[in-house]
C-alpha positions as MATLAB code, in Angstrom:
seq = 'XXXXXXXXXXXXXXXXXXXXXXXXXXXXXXXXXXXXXXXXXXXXXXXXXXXXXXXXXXXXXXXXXXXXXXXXXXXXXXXXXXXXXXXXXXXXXXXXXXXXXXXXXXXXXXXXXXXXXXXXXXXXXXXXXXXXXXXXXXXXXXXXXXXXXXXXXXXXXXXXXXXXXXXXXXXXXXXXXXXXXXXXXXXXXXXXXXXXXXXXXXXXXXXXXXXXXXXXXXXXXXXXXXXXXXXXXXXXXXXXXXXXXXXXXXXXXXXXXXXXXXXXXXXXXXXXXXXXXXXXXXXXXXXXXXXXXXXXXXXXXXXXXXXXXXXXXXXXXXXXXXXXXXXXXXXXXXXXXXXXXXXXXXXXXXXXXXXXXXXXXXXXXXXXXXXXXXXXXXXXXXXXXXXXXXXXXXXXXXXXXXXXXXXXXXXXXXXXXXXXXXXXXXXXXXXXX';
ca = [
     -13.944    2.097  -11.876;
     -14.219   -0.893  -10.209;
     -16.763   -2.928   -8.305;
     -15.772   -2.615   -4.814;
     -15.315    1.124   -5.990;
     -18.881    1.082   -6.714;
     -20.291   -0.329   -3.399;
     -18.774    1.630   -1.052;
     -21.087    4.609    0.727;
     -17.941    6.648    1.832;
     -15.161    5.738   -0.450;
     -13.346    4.062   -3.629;
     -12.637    0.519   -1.997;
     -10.545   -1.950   -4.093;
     -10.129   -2.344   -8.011;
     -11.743   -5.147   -9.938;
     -10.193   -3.582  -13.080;
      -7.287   -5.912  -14.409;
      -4.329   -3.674  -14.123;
      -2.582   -4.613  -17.557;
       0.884   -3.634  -17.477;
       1.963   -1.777  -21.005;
       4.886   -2.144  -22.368;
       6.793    0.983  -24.103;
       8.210   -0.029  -27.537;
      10.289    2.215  -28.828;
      10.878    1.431  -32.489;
      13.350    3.087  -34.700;
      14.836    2.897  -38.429;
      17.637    4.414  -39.211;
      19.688    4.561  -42.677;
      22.760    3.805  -42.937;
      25.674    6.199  -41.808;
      28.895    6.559  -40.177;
      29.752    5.509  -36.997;
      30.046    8.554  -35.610;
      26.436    9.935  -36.946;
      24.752    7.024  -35.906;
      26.229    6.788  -32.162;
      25.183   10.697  -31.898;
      21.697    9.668  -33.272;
      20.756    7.407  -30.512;
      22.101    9.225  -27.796;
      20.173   12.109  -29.063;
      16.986    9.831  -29.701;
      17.175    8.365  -26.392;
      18.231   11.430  -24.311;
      14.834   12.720  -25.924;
      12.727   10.023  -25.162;
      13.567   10.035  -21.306;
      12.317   14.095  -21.453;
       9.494   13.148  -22.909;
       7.922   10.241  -20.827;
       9.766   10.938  -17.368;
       8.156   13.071  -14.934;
      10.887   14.487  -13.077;
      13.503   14.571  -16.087;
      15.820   16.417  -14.752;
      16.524   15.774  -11.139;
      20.228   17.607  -10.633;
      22.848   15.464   -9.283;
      23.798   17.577   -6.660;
      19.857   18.540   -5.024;
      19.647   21.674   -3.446;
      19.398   22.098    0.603;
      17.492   19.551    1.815;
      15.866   19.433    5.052;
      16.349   15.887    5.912;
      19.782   13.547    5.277;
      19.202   12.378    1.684;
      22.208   10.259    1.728;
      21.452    7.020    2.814;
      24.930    5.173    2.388;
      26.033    8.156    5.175;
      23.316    7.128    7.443;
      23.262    3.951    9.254;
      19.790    2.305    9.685;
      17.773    2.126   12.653;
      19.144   -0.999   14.677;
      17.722   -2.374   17.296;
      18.672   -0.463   20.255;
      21.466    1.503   18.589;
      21.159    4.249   20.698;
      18.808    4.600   23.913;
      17.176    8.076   21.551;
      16.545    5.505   19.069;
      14.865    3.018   21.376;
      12.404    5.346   22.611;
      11.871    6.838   19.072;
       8.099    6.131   17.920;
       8.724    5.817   13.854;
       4.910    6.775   13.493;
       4.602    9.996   15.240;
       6.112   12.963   13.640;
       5.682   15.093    9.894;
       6.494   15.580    6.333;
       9.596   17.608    5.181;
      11.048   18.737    1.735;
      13.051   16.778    0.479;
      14.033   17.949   -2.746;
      15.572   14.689   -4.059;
      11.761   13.410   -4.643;
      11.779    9.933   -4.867;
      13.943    6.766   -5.705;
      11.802    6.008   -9.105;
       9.459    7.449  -11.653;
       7.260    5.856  -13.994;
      10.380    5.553  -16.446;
      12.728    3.703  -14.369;
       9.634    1.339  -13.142;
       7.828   -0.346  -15.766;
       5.004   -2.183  -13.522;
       3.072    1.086  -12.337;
      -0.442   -0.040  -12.901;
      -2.474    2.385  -15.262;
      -4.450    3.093  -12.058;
      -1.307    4.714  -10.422;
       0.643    6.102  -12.894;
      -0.792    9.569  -12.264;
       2.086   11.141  -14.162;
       0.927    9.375  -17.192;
      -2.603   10.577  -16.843;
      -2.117   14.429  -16.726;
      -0.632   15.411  -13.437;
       1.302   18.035  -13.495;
       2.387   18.764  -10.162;
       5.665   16.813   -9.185;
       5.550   18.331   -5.269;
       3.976   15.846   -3.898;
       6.544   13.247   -4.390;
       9.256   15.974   -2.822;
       8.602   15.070    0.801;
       9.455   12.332    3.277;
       8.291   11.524    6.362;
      10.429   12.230    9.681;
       9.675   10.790   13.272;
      10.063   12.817   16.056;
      13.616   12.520   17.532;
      15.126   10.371   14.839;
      15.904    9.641   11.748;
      14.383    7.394    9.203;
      16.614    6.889    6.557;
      15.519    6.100    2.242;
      14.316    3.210    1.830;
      17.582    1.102    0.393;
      16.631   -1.927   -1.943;
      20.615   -3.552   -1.311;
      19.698   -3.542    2.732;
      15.940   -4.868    1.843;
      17.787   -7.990   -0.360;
      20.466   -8.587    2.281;
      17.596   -9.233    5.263;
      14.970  -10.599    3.233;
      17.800  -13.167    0.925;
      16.168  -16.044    0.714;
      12.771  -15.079    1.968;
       8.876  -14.422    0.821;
       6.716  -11.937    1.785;
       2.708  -11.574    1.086;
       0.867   -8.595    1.232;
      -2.704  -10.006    3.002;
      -5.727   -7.884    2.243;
      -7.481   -5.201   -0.455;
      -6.216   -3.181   -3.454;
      -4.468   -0.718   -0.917;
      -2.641   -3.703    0.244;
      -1.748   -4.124   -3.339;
      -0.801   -0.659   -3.889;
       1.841   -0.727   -1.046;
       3.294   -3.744   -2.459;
       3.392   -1.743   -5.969;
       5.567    0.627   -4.417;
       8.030   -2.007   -2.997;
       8.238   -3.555   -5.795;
       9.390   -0.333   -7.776;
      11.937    0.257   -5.168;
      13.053   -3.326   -5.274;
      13.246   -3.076   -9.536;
      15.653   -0.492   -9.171;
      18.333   -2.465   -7.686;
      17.193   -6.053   -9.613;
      14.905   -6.742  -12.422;
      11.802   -9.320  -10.629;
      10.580  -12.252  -12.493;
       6.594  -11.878  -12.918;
       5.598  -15.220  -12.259;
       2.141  -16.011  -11.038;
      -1.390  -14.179  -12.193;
      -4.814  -15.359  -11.659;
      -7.258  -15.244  -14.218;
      -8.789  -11.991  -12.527;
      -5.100  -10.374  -11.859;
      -5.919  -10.248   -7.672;
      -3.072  -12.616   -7.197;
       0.325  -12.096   -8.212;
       3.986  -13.430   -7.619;
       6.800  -12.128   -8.639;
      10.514  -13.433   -7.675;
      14.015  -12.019   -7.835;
      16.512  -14.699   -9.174;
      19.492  -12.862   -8.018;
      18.415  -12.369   -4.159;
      16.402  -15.247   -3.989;
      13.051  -13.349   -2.524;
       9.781  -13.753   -3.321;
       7.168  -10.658   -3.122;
       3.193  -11.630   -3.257;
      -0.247  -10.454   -3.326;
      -3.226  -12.311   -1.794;
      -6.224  -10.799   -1.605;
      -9.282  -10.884    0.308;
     -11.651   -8.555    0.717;
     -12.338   -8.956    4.461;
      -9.880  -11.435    5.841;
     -12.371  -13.739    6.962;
     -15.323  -15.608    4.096;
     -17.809  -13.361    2.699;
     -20.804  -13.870    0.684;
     -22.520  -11.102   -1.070;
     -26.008  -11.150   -1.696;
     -27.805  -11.449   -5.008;
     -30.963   -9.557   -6.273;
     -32.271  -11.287   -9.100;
     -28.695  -12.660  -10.682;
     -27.102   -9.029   -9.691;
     -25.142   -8.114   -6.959;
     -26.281   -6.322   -4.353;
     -23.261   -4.915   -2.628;
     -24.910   -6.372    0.819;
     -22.263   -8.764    2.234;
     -22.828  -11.699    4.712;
     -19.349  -12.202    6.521;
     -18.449  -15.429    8.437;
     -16.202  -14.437   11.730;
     -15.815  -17.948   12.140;
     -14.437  -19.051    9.189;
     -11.390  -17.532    7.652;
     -10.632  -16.426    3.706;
      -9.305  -19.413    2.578;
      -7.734  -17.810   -0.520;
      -4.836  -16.434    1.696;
      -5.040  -19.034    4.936;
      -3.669  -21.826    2.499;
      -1.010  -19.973    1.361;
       0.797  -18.042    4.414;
       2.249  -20.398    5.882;
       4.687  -21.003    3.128;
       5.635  -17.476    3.513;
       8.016  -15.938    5.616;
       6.755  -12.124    6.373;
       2.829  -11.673    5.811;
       2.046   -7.619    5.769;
      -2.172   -7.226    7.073;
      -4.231   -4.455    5.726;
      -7.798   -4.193    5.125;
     -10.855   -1.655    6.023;
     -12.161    0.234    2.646;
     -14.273   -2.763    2.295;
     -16.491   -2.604    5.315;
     -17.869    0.839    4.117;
     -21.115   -0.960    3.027;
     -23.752   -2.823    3.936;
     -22.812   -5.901    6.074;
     -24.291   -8.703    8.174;
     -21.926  -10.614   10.794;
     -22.232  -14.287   11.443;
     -20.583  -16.512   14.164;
     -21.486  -20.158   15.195;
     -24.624  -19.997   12.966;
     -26.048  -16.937   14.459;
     -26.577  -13.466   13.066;
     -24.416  -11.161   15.763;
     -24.349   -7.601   14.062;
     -24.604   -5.551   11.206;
     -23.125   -2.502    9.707;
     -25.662    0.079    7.804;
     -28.415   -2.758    8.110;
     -31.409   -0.654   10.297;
     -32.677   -4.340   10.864;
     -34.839   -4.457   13.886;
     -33.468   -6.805   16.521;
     -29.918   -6.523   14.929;
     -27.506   -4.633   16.437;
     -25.439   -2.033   14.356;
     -22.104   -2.560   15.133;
     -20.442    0.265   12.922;
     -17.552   -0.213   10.910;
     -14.775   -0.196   13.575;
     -16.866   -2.835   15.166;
     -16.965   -5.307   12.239;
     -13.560   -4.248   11.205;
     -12.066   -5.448   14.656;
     -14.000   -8.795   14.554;
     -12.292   -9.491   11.347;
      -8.582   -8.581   12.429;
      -9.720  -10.625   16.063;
     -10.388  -13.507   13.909;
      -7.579  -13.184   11.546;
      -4.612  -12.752   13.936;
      -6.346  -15.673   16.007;
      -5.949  -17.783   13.001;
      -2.357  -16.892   12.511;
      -1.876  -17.665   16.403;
      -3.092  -21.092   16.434;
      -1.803  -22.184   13.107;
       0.954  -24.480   13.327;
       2.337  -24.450    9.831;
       2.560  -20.421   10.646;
       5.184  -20.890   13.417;
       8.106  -18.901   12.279;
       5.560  -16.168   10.274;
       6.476  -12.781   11.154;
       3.099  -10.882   11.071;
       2.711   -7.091   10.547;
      -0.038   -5.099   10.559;
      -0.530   -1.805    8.002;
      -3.031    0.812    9.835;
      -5.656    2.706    8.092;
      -4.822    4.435    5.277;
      -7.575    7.602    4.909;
      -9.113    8.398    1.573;
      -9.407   12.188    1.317;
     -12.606   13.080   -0.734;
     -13.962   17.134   -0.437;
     -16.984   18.349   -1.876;
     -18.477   15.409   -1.568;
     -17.764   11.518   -1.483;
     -16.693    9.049   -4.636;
     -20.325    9.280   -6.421;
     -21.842   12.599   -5.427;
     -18.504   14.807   -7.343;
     -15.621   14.429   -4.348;
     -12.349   14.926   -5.239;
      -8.768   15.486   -4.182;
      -6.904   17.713   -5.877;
      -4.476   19.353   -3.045;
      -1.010   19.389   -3.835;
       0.865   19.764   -0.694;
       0.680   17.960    2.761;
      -1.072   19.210    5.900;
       0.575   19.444    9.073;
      -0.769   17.969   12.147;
      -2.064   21.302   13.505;
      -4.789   20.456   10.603;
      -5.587   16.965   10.923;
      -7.817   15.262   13.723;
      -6.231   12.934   15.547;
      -9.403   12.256   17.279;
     -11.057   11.541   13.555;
     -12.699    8.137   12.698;
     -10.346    7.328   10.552;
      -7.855    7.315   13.614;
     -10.097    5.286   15.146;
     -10.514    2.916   12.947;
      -6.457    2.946   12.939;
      -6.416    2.302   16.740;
      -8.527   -0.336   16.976;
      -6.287   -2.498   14.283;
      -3.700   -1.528   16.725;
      -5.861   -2.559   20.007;
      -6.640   -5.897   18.259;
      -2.765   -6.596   17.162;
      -1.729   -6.137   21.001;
      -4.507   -8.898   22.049;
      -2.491  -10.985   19.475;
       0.700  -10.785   20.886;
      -0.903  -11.632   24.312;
      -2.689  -13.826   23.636;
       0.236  -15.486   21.437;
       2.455  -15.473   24.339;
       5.473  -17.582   23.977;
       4.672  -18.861   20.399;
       6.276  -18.578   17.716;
       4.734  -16.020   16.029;
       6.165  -12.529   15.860;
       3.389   -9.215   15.700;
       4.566   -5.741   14.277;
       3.291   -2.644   13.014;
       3.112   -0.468   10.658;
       0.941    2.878   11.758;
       0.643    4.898    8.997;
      -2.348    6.436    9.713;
      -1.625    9.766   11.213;
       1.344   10.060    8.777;
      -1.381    9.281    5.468;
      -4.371   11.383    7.199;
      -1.491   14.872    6.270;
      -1.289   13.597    2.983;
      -4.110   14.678    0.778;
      -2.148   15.609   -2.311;
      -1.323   12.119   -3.186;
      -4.157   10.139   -4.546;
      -4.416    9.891   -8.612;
      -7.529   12.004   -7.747;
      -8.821   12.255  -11.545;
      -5.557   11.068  -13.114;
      -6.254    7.601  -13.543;
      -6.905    5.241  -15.881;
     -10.699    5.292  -15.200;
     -12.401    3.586  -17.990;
     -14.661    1.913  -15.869;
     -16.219    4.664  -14.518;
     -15.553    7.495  -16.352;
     -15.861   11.655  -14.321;
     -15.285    9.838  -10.439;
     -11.923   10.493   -8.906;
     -10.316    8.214   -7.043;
      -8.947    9.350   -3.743;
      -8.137    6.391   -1.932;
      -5.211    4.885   -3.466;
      -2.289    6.556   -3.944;
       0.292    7.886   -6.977;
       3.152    5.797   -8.235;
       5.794    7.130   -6.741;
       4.220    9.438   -4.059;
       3.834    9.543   -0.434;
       2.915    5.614    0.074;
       6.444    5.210   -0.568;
       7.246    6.045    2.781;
       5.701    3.065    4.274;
       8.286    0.928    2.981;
      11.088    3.384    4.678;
       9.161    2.399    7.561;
       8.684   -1.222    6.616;
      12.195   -1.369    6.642;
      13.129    0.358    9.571;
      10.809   -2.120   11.474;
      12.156   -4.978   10.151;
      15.614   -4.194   11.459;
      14.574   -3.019   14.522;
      11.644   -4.649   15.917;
      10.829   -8.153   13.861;
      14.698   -9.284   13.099;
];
């Protein structure tokens, strides 16, 4: 498991693992033989192969009832102001139904599932997790539909801004995206945190950049070793993704697994606030606290830069890890397999807070933006995650870092993340367009 895995008090926060795509070979030598025998061969041989290494094998063509519309050619999109139900419709309040169809890729048809996600791979057996999509109240939210992603998007880039959960969303779009175009992988650091890949055909551009906090960070060293304390500089943004948005047309937000850990807060020179410090004559500020400073100062940025006129920004809410029995090093785990319903969440729980306040600060951006140029959205998937326990890898990941801890934080490949990019694109037509 990873570093940022290791730090955190409350949860798995962020891979420093280099997820290493694999590539399946399939090699085969056949003898000579008749035309005939050797057509029926392959089919055979690869008929067999797809039983063997896809997890849902044998979806049937025609599903049986569903409890949603499956059929998204039959159901127009959200639009903006289509219908005055629509208009009032909040995408972000509502539940999970069956939907038998499960989802629009598995780890056959999408070859860049990180070992980290691919929980299939790793021993799950369950599939009924992935059979369930998430409805608003009083609308409809149709599949996500790669052709209607390409045809708004032609032309366009769009960055991902913040920690591995940032990077596990854009995992999922770019599945979903695969299946109607092959991408081009094109960029990787040296440390695989950022990554570019492009599709030639639709002329768009999908990105990671990551940053730990959105604004600089320091972490303390004992000796040569790291301490997992972090000093954090409010006043002085990440420069690893600053330089780079503005030559980007849609920049998706996310952090907060990161601030569960020791943390000192610095503005103008001066020590402000902490988080788990017990200093004397610091204040504790809490996570929600340091969390909003950093969004404050990151949406400010985007506000008054003027090579980001145009950007649309979007913020991704809090996405809850869901560790019982304990938390990431004392034997938690997550090994539910169906969704809660909201009778059994808490919508007054911290991580709904923590949710809220990434919401609060978002609003101050667009007022505080006022006529510019620069268009806010959101994505609030926090309530929606906080019913989904059953889909982290839990223990069926590729661990090798930290062998026995289960990582409930990040989610399967496919699985319920996938339904932020039904929202993604539902906002983008109606709200951001």
């Amino acid at each position: 498991m990873t570093h940022d895995m290791k730090s955190s008090p409350a949860s798995l926060c962020g891979y420093r693992e280099r997820e290493r795509e694999r590539e399946r070979c399939l090699i085969t030598t056949m003898g000579r033989s008749t035309p005939f025998l050797f057509g029926c061969s392959t089919v055979t041989f690869i008929f067999s192969i797809f039983i063997l290494f896809s997890p849902l094998p044998l979806v049937p063509l025609i599903p049986k009832q569903l409890h949603v519309d499956d059929d998204h050619h039959a159901i127009p999109i959200i639009k903006p102001h289509q219908s005055e139900n629509d208009e009032r419709c909040d995408l972000f309040k509502g539940g999970w139904v069956r939907d038998e169809k499960g989802s629009g890729y598995n780890n056959w048809s999408c070859r860049s599932i990180p070992e980290s996600k691919n929980c299939f791979k790793h021993g799950r057996k369950d599939d009924e997790f992935v059979k369930w999509r998430w409805k608003p109240n009083g609308c409809r939210l149709p599949r996500f539909d790669a052709a209607t992603f390409f045809t708004l998007l032609h032309g366009k880039k769009l960055a991902f801004v913040g920690d591995s959960v940032s990077r596990n969303h854009m995992e999922s779009l770019l599945c979903l995206l695969s299946q109607e175009e092959a991408p081009k992988d094109i960029y990787k650091d040296s440390e695989d945190r950022f990554r570019t890949w492009y599709f030639p055909r639709h002329d768009f551009t999908l990105m990671i950049l990551w940053s730990k906090f959105l604004v600089e960070a320091e972490e303390r060293m004992n000796n040569g070793t790291a301490s997992g304390v972090y000093d954090l500089y409010l006043d002085k943004i990440d420069k690893s993704w600053a330089e780079k948005v503005a030559r980007v047309d849609y920049a998706i937000f996310s952090n907060a697994h990161w601030f569960f850990r020791p943390i000192y807060l610095h503005k103008n020179g001066k020590l402000i606030g902490c988080v788990y410090c017990n200093d004397e004559g610091v204040e504790e500020v809490g996570v929600g606290g340091a969390l909003r400073m950093a969004f404050r100062a990151a949406f400010q940025y985007m506000n008054g830069c003027e090579k980001c006129k145009g950007v649309v920004t979007l913020l991704r809410t809090f996405s809850p890890a869901h560790f019982e029995n304990g938390s990431w090093n004392t034997g938690g785990s997550c090994s539910r397999t169906s969704p809660l319903d909201e009778r059994e969440i808490k919508l007054g729980s911290f991580e709904r807070e923590l949710g809220n306040i990434q919401l609060e600060e978002l609003e101050r951006a667009k007022m505080e933006g006022g006529m510019k140029e620069i268009k806010f959205g959101a994505l609030d998937v926090t309530t929606a995650m906080l019913m989904r326990p059953d889909g982290h890898p839990g223990a069926h990941w590729d661990n090798k870092w930290m062998q026995g801890y289960n990582d409930c934080v990040h989610w399967c490949l496919p699985g319920p993340i996938d339904a932020w990019n039904d929202i993604l694109l539902a906002v983008l037509v109606r709200e951001v367009r």
